[in-house]
C-alpha positions in Angstrom: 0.0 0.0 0.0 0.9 3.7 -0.8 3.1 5.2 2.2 1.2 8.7 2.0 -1.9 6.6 2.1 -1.5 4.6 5.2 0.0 7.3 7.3 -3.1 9.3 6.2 -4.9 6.3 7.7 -3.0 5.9 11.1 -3.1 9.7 11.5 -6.6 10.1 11.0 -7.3 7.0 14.0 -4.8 8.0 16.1 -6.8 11.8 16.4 -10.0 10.0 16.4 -8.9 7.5 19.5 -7.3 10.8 20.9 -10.2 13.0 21.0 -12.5 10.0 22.2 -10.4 9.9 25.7 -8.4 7.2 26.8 -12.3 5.3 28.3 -12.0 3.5 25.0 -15.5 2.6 26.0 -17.1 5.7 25.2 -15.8 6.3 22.0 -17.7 6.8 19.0 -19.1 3.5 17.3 -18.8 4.9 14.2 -15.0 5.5 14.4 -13.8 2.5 14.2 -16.1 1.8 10.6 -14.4 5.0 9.1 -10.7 3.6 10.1 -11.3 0.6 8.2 -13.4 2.6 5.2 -10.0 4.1 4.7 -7.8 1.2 5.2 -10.3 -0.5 2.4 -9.9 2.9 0.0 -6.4 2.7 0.4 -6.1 -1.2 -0.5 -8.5 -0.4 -3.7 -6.6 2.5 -4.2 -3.2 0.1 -4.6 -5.2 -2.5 -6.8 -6.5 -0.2 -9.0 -2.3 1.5 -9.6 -1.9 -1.9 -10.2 -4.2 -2.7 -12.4 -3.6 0.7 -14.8 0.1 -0.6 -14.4 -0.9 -4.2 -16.0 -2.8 -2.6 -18.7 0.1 -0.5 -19.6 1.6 -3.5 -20.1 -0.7 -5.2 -22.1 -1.1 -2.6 -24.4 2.8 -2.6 -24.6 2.5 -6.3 -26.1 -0.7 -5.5 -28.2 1.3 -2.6 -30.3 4.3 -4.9 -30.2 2.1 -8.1 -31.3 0.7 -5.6 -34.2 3.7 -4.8 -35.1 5.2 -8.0 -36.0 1.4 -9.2 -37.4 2.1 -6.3 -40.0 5.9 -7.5 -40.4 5.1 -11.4 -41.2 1.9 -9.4 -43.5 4.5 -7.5 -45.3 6.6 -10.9 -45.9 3.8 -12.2 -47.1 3.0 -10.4 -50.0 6.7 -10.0 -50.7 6.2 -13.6 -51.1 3.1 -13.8 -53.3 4.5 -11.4 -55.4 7.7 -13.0 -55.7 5.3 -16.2 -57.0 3.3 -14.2 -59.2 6.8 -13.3 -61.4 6.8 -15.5 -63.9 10.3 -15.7 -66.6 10.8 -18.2 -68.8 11.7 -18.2 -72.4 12.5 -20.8 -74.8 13.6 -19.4 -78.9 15.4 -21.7 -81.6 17.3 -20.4 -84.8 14.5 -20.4 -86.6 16.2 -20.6 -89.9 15.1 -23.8 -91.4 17.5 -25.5 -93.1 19.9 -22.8 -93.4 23.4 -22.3 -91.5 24.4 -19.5 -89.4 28.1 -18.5 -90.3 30.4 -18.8 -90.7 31.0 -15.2 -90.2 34.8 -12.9 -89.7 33.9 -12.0 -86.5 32.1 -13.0 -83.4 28.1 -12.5 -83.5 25.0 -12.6 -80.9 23.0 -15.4 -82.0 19.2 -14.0 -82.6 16.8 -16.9 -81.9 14.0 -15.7 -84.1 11.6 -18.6 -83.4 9.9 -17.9 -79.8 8.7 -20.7 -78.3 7.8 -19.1 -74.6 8.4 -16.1 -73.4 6.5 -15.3 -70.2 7.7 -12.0 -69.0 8.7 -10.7 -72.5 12.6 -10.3 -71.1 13.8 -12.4 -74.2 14.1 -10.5 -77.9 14.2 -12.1 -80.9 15.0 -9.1 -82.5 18.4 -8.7 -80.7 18.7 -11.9 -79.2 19.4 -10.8 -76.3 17.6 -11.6 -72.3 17.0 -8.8 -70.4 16.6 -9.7 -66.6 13.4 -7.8 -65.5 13.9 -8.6 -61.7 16.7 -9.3 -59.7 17.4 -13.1 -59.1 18.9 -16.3 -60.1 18.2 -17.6 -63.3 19.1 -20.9 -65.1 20.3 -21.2 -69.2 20.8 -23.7 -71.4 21.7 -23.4 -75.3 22.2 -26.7 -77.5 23.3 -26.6 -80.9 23.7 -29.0 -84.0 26.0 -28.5 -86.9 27.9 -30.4 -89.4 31.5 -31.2 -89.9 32.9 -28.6 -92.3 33.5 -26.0 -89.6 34.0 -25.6 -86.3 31.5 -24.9 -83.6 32.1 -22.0 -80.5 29.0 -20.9 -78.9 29.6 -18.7 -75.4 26.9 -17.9 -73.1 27.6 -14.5 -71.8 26.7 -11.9 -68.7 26.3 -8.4 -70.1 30.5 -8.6 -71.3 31.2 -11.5 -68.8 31.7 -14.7 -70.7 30.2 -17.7 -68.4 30.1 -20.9 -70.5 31.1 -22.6 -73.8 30.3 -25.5 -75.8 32.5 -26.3 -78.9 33.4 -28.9 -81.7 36.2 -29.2 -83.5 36.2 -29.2 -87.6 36.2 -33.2 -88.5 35.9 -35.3 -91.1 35.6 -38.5 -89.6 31.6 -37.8 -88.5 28.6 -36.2 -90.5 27.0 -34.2 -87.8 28.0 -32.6 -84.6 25.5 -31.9 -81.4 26.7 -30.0 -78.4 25.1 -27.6 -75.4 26.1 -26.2 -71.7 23.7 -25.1 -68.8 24.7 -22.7 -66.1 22.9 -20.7 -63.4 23.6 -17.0 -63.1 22.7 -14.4 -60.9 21.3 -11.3 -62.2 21.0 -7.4 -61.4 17.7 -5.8 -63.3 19.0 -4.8 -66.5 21.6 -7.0 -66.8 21.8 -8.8 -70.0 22.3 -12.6 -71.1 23.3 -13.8 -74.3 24.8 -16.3 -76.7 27.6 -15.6 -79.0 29.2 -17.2 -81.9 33.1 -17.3 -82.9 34.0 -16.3 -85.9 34.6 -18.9 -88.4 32.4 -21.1 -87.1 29.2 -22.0 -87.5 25.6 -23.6 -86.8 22.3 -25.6 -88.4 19.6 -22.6 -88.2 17.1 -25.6 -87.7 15.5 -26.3 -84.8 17.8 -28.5 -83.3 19.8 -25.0 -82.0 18.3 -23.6 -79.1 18.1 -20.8 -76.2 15.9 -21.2 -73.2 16.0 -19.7 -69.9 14.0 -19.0 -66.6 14.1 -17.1 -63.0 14.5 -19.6 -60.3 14.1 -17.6 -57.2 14.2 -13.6 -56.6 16.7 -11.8 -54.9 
């Protein structure tokens, strides 16, 4: 109990039993009620501090319980939206039956048949993958050519070159198949492509692709 409180309480009985006279016996009945009146006040007075400090504390925990519902909320939709991206492409040559190269200088390799291309981040055009999100993405190429030249084909990050599959120039075989795979991680904007060596060459059939997709945002 409050210190201010119960002296207030002894101070007011002890004048009370002072002014009655020590003949106990003829003091006031109604005395003794008001005493304990007070000592009751005070005691309600301690549970109610109390009970204002408890509440304090459970609002404490409510704003800190909102706070991390709206945290796990916010996580959430970061991982919806994450779902919702969707980028995969898939392109071959395109060419029929013709060859690409052999050229007398490197080239990008435009896939001008678009299989898929959920996201639009592939061009056919250019033949070139623009990442539209940042992430790691996974690419494969596959190629098939003849024997009169030489194959080179290079998977590169914007000037980075990552990968290569190749073929040497042979007689001893009609037809030559090759293809690499590797997993990048991208910046948005960075680019992704396939180049060609010069002097060598490709089928422009089917058979020669480019095909990519976002594994998991960053």
């Amino acid at each position: 109990m409050n210190f201010n409180i119960l002296r207030s309480i002894f101070l007011f009985c002890g004048l009370t039993l002072a002014h009655s006279g020590v003949n106990t016996t003829e003091m006031n009945p109604y005395h003794p009620d008001m005493c304990n009146l007070l000592k009751d006040f005070g005691a309600m007075t301690e549970k109610v501090k109390s009970m204002e400090t408890k509440l304090k504390e459970t609002e404490i925990r409510l704003k800190e319980t909102v706070t991390r519902l709206k945290d796990s909320e916010n996580q959430i939709l970061e991982l919806q939206s994450k779902e919702r991206t969707k980028i995969i492409f898939s392109a071959t040559a395109g060419r029929g039956d013709a060859h690409i190269g052999p050229f007398n200088t490197d080239i990008i390799i435009d896939y001008k048949k678009v299989i898929t291309n959920f996201g639009n981040a592939y061009s056919p055009v250019t033949g070139v993958f623009t990442a539209p999100v940042a992430g790691v993405y996974y690419f494969t190429i596959f190629y098939h050519g003849g024997r009169s030249y030489s194959h080179y084909l290079r998977i590169f990050k914007n000037n980075e070159m990552t990968v290569i599959t190749s073929d040497h120039k042979t007689e001893s075989d009609g037809a030559d198949n090759g293809g690499n795979a590797v997993f990048l991680q991208l910046q948005q904007g960075d680019q992704v492509y396939v180049s060609m060596a010069a002097n060598t060459y490709v089928w422009g059939a089917d058979h020669t692709t480019f095909s990519g997709f976002l594994v998991t945002q960053t």
